[in-house]
C-alpha positions in Angstrom: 34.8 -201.4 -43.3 33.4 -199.3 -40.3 33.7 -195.7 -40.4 34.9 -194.2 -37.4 34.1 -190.5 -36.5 34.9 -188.5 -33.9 32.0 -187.3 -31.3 31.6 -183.4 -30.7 29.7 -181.6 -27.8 26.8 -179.4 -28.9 29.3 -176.7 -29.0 31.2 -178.2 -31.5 33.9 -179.1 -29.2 35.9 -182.6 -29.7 35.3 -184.8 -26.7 38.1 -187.4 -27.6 35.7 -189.5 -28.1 35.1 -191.6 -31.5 32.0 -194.0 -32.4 31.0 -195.8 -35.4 28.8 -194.0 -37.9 25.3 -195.2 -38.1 25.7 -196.5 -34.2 23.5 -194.2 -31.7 25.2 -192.2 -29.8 25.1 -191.3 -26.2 22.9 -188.6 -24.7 24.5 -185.1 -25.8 26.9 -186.4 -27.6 26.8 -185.3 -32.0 28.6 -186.9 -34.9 29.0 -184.0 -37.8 28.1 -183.9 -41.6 28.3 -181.3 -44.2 27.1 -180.5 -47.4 28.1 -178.4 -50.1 25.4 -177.1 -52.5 26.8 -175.4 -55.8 25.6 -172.5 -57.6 26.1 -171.9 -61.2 26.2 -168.1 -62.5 22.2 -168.6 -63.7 21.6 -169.2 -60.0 20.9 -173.4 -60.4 22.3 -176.0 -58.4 24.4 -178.6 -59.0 22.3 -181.8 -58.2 24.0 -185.7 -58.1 22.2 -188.8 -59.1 23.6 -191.3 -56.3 24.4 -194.8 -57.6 21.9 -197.5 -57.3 24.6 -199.1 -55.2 25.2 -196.2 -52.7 24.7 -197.1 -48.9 22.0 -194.7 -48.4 19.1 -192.7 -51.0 20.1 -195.4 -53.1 19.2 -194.4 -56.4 17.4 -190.5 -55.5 19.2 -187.1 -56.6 20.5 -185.2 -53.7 22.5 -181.6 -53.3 26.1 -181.1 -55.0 27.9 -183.5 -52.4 26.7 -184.8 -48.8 29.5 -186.7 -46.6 30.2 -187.3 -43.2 33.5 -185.9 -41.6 35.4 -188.6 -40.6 38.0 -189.0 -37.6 40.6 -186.4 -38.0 38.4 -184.1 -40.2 37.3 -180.9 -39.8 34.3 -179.4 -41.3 36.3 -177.8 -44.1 38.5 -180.5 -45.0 35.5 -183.0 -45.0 33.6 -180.8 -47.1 37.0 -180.1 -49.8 38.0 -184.3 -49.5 34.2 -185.4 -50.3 33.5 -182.9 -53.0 37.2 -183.8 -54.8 36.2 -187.9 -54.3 32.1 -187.7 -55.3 32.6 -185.8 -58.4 36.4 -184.9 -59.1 36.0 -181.0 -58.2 39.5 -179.5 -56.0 38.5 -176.2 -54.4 39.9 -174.9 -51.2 37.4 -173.8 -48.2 40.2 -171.8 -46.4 38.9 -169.1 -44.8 35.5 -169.6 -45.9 32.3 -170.6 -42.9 29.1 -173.3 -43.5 26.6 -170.8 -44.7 24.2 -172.9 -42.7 24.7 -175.0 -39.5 21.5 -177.7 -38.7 21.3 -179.5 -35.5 18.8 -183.1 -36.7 18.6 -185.4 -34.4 22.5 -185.8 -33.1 24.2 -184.7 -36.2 25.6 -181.5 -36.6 24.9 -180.6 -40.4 27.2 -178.1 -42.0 26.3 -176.5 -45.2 28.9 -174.5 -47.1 27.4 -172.4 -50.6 29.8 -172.0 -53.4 29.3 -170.7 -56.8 31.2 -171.5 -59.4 30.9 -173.0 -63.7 32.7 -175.9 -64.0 31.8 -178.3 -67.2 29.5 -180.7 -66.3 31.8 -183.2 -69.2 34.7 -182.6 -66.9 33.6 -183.8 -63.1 34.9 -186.8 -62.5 31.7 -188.7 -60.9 32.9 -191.7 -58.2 30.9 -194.4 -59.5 30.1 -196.2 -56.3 28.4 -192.8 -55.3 27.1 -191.0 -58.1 25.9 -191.7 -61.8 25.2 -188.5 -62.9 25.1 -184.8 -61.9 22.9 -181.8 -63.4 21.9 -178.5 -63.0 18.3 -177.4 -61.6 16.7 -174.6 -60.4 14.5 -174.7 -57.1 11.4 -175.3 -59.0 12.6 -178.5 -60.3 14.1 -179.7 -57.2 10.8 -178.9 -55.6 9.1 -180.9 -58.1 11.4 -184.4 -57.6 11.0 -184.0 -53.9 6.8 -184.4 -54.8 7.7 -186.9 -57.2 10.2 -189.0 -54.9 13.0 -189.1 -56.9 15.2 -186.3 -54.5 15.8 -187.1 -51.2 13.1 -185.8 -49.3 14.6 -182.1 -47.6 11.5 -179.7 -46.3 11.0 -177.4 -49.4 11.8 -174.6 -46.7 15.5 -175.9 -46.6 16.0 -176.0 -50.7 14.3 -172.5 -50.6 17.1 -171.1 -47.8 20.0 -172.7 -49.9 19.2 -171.2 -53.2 18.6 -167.7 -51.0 21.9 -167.9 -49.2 23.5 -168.7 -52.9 24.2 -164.8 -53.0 24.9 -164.3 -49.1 27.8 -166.4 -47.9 29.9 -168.5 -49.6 32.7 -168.1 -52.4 33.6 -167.7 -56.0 35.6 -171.2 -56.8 38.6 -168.9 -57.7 40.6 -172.1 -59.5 39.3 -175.7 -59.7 40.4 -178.5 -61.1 38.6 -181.7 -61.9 41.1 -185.0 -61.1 
């Protein structure tokens, strides 16, 4: 089934406007995406293995959780319903910004920090997108982008995340995993 998501001026602003994601867009025109990148008290990120049946980076580890917002969705809400689905973790982004706003191509890329412990043994991993999650430190992230096996960020981008870890972002106050 086609996702549909709604098509935002440079600005941010809704135009009313919807399209189907992966279809280009018109001229000025930006779909949006967000990522959240967890950080554990030791200062390493929560990495997911995605399935070997996902869509896209089949089989490469990527940050905590990467989704598009779909129609209807805001930033926040995309970024709480995609990080509760991909690996069973409830927080709540009220009140709390992206840490980091990209502009690739005609996407605009949200990325919201958190920080936060949970037990690895009690995420709740959607199979169709992810078949395992860890914790690594830049270094290592660094080292699988070289190697192929991460989707391939600039090592620039990883080091800015794990610098804004202590910057922006929240304490996950209460989660829950589903």
């Amino acid at each position: 089934m086609a996702e549909i998501v709604d098509v935002y001026t440079y600005d941010r602003q809704k135009t009313g406007e919807t399209a189907v994601r992966g279809r280009p867009l018109q001229k000025d025109r930006y779909r949006m995406v967000v990522h959240v990148c967890l950080f554990s008290s030791e200062g390493k990120m929560l990495i997911q293995h995605r399935s070997e049946t996902h869509v896209r980076w089949t089989g490469l580890w990527d940050v905590t959780m990467g989704g598009g917002v779909q129609q209807g969705d805001d930033s926040r809400s995309a970024a709480e319903r995609e990080l509760a689905e991909e690996i069973g973790l409830r927080v709540s982004l009220t009140d709390v910004a992206p840490s980091l706003t990209m502009y690739p191509g005609q996407v605009i890329d949200d990325f919201y920090i958190l920080r936060g412990d949970p037990e690895l043994s009690a995420l709740r991993l959607q199979e169709e997108e992810v078949q395992a999650v860890a914790w690594a430190g830049a270094e290592d992230i660094h080292r699988m982008i070289r190697e192929g096996t991460f989707i391939p960020y600039k090592p620039e981008l990883i080091d800015l995340l794990f610098a804004l870890r202590e910057d922006r972002g929240c304490w996950m106050r209460e989660h829950r995993s589903e």
